[in-house]
PDB file of N, CA, C, O and CB in Angstrom:
ATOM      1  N   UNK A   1      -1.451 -36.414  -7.247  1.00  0.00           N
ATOM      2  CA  UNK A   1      -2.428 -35.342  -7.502  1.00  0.00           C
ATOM      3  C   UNK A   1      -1.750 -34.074  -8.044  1.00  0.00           C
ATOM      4  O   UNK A   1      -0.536 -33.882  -7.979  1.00  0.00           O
ATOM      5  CB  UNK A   1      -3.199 -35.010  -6.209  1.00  0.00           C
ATOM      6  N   UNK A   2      -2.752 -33.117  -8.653  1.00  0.00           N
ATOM      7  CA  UNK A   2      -1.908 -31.803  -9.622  1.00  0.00           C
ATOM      8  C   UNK A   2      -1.397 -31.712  -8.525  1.00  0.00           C
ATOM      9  O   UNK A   2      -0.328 -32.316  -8.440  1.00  0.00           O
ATOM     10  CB  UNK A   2      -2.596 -30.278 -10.419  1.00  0.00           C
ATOM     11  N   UNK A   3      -1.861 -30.982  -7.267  1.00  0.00           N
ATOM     12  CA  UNK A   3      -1.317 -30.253  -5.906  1.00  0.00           C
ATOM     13  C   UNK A   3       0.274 -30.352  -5.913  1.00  0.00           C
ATOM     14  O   UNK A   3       1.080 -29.425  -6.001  1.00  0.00           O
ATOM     15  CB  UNK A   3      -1.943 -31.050  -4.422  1.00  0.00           C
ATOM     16  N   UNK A   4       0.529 -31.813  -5.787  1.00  0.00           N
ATOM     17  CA  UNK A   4       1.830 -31.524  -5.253  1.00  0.00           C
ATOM     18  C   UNK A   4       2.714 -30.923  -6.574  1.00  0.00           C
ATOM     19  O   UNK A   4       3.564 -30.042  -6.447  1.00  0.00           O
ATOM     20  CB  UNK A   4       2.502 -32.962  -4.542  1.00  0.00           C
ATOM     21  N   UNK A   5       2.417 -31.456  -7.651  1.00  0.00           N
ATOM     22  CA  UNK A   5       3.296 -30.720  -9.014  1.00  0.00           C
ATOM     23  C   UNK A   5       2.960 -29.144  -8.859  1.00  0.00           C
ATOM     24  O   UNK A   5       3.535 -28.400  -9.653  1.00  0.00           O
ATOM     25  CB  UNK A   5       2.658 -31.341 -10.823  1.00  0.00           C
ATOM     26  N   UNK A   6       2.199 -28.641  -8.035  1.00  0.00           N
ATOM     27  CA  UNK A   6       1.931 -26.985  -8.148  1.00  0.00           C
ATOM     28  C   UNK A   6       2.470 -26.120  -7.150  1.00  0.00           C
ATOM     29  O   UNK A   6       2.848 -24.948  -7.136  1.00  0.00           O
ATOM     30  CB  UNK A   6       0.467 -26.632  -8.094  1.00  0.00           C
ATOM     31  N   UNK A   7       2.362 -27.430  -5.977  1.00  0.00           N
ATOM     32  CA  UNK A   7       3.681 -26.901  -4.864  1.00  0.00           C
ATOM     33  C   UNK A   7       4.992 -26.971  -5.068  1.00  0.00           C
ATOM     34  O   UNK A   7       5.703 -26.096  -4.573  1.00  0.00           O
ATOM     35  CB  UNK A   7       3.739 -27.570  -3.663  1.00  0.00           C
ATOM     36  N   UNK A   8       5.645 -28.172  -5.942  1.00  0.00           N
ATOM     37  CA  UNK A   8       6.873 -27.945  -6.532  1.00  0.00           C
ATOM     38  C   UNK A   8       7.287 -27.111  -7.503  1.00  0.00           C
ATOM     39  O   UNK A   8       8.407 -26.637  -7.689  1.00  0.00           O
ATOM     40  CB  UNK A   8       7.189 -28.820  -6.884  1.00  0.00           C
ATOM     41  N   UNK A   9       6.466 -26.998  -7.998  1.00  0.00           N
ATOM     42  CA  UNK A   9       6.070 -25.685  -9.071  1.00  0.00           C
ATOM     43  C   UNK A   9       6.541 -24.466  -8.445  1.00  0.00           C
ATOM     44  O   UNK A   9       7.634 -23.910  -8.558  1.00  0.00           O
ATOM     45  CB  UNK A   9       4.350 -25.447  -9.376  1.00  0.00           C
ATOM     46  N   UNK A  10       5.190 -24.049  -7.545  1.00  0.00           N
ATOM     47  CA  UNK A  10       5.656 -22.871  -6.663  1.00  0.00           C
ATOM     48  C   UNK A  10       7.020 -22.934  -6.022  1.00  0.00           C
ATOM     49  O   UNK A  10       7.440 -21.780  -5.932  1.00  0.00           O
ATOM     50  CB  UNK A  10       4.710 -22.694  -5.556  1.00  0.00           C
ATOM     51  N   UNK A  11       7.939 -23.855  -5.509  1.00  0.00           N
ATOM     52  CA  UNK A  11       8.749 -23.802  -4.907  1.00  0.00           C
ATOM     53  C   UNK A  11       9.733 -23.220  -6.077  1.00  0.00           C
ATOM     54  O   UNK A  11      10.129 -22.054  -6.069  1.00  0.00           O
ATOM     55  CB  UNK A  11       8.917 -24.985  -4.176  1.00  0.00           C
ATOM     56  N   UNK A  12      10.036 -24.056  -6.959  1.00  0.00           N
ATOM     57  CA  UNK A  12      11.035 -23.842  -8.024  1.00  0.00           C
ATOM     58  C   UNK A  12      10.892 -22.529  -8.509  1.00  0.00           C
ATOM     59  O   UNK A  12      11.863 -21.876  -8.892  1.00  0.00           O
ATOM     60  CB  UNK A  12      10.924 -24.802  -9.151  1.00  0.00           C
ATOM     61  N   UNK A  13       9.179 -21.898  -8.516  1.00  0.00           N
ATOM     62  CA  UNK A  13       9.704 -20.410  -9.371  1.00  0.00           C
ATOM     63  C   UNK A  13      10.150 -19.749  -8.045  1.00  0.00           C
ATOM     64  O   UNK A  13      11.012 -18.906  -8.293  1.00  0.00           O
ATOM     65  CB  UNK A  13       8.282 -19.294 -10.390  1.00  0.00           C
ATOM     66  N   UNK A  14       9.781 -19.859  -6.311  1.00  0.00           N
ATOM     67  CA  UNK A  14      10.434 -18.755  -5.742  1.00  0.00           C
ATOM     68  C   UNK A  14      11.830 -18.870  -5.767  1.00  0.00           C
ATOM     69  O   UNK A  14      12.453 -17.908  -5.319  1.00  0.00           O
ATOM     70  CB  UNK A  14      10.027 -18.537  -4.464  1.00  0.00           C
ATOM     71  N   UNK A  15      12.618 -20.073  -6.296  1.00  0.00           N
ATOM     72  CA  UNK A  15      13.764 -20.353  -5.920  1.00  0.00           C
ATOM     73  C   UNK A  15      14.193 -19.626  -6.910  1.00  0.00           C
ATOM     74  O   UNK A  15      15.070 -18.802  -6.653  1.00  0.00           O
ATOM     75  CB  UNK A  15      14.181 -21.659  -5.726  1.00  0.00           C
ATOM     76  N   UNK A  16      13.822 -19.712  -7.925  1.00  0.00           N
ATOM     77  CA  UNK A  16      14.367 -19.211  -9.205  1.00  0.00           C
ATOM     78  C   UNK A  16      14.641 -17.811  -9.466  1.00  0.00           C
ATOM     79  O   UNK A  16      15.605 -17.229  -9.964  1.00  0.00           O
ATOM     80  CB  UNK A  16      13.559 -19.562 -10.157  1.00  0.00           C
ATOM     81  N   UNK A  17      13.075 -17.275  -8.799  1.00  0.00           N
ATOM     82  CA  UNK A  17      12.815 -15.540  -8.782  1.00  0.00           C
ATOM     83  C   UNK A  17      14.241 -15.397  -7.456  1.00  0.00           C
ATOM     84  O   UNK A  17      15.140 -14.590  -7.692  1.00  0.00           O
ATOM     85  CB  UNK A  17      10.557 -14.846  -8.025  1.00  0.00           C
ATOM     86  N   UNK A  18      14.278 -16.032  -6.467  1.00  0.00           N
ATOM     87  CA  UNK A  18      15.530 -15.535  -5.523  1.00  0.00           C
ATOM     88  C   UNK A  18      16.925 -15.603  -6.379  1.00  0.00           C
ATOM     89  O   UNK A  18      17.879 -14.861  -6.147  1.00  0.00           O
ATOM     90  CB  UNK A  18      15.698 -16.608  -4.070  1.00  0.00           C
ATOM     91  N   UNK A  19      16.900 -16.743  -7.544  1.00  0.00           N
ATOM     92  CA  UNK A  19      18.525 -16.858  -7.742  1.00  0.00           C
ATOM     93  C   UNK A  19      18.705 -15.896  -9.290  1.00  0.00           C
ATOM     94  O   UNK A  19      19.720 -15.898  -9.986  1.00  0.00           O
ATOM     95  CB  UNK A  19      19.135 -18.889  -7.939  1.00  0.00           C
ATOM     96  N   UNK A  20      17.519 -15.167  -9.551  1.00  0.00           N
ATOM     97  CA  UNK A  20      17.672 -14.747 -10.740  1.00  0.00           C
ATOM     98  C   UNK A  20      18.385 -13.612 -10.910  1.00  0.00           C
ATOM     99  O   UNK A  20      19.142 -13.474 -11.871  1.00  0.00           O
ATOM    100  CB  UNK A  20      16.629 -14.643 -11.251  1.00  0.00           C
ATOM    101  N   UNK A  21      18.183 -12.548  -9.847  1.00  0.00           N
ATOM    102  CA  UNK A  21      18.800 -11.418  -9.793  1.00  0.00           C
ATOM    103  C   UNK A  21      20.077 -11.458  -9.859  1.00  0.00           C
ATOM    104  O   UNK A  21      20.696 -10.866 -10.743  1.00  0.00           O
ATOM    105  CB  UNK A  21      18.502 -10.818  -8.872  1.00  0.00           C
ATOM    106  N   UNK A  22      20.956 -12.555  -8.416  1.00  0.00           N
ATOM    107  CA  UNK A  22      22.278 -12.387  -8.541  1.00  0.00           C
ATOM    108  C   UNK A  22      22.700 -13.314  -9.586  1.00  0.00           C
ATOM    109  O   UNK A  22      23.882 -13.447  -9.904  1.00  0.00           O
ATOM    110  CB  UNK A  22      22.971 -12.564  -7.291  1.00  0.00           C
ATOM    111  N   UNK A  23      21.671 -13.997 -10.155  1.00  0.00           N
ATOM    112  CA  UNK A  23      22.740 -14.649 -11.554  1.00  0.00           C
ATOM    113  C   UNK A  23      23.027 -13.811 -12.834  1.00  0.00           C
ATOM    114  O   UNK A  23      23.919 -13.975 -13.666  1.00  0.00           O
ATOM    115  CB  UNK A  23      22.024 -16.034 -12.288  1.00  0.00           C
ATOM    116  N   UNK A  24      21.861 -12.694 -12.769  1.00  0.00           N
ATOM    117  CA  UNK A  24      21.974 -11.508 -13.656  1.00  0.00           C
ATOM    118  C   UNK A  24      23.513 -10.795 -13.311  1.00  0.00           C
ATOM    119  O   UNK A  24      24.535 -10.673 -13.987  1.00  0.00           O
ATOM    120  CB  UNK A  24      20.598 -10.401 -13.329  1.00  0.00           C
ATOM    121  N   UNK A  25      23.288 -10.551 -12.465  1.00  0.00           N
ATOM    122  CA  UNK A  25      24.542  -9.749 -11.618  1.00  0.00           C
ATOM    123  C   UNK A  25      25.733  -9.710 -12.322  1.00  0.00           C
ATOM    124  O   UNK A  25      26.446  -8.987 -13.019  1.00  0.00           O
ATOM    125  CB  UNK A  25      24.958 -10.417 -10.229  1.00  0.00           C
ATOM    126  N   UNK A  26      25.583 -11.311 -11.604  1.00  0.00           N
ATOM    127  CA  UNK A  26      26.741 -12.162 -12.033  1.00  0.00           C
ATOM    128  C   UNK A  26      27.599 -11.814 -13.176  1.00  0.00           C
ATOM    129  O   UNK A  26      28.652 -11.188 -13.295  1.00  0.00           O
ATOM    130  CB  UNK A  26      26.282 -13.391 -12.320  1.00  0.00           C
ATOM    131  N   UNK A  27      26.536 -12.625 -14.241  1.00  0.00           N
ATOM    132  CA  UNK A  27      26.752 -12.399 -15.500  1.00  0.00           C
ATOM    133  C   UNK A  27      27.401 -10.836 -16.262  1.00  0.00           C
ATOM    134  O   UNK A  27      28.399 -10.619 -16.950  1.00  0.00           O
ATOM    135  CB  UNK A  27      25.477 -12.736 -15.914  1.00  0.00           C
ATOM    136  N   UNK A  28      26.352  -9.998 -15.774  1.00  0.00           N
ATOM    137  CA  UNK A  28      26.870  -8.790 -16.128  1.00  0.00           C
ATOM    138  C   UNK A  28      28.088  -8.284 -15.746  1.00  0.00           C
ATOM    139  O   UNK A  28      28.768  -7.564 -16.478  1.00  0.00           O
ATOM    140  CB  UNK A  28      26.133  -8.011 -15.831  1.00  0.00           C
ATOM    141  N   UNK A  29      28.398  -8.623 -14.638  1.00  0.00           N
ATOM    142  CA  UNK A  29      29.889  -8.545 -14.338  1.00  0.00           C
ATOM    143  C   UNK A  29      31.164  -9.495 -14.781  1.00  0.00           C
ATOM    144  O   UNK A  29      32.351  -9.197 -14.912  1.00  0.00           O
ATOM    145  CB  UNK A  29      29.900  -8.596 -13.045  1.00  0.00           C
ATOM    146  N   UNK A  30      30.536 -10.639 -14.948  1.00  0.00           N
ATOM    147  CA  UNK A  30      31.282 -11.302 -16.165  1.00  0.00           C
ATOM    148  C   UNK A  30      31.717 -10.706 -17.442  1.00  0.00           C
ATOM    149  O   UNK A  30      32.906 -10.475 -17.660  1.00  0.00           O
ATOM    150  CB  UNK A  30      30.554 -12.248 -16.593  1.00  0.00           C
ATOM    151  N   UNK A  31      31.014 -10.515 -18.078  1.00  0.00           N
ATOM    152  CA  UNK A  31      30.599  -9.788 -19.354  1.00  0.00           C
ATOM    153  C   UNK A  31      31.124  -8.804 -19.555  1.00  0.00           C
ATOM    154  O   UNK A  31      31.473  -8.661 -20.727  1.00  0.00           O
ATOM    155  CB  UNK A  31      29.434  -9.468 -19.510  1.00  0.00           C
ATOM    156  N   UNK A  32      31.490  -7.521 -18.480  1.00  0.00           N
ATOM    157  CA  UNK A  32      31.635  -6.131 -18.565  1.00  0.00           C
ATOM    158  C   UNK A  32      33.393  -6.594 -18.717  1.00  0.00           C
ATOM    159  O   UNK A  32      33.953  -6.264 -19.762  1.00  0.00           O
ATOM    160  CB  UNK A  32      30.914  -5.019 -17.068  1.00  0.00           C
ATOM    161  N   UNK A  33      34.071  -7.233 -17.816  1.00  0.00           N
ATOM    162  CA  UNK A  33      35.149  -7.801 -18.033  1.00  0.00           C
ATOM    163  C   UNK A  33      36.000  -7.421 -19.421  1.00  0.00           C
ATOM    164  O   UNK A  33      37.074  -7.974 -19.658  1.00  0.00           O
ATOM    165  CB  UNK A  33      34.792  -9.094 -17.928  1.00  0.00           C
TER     166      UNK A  33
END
């Protein structure tokens, strides 16, 4: 059923919205290097 593709859905963007910031971070501190 859609449901569960919308709960994995939802899961993946909060995971994503949590890992996005420090991968920004990251990067930028890579970068500035």
């Amino acid at each position: 059923p859609n449901w569960i593709g919308y709960e994995a859905y939802k899961l993946f963007k909060k995971i994503y919205d949590d890992l996005s910031p420090s991968a920004n971070k990251y990067f930028e501190s890579v970068y500035e290097e």
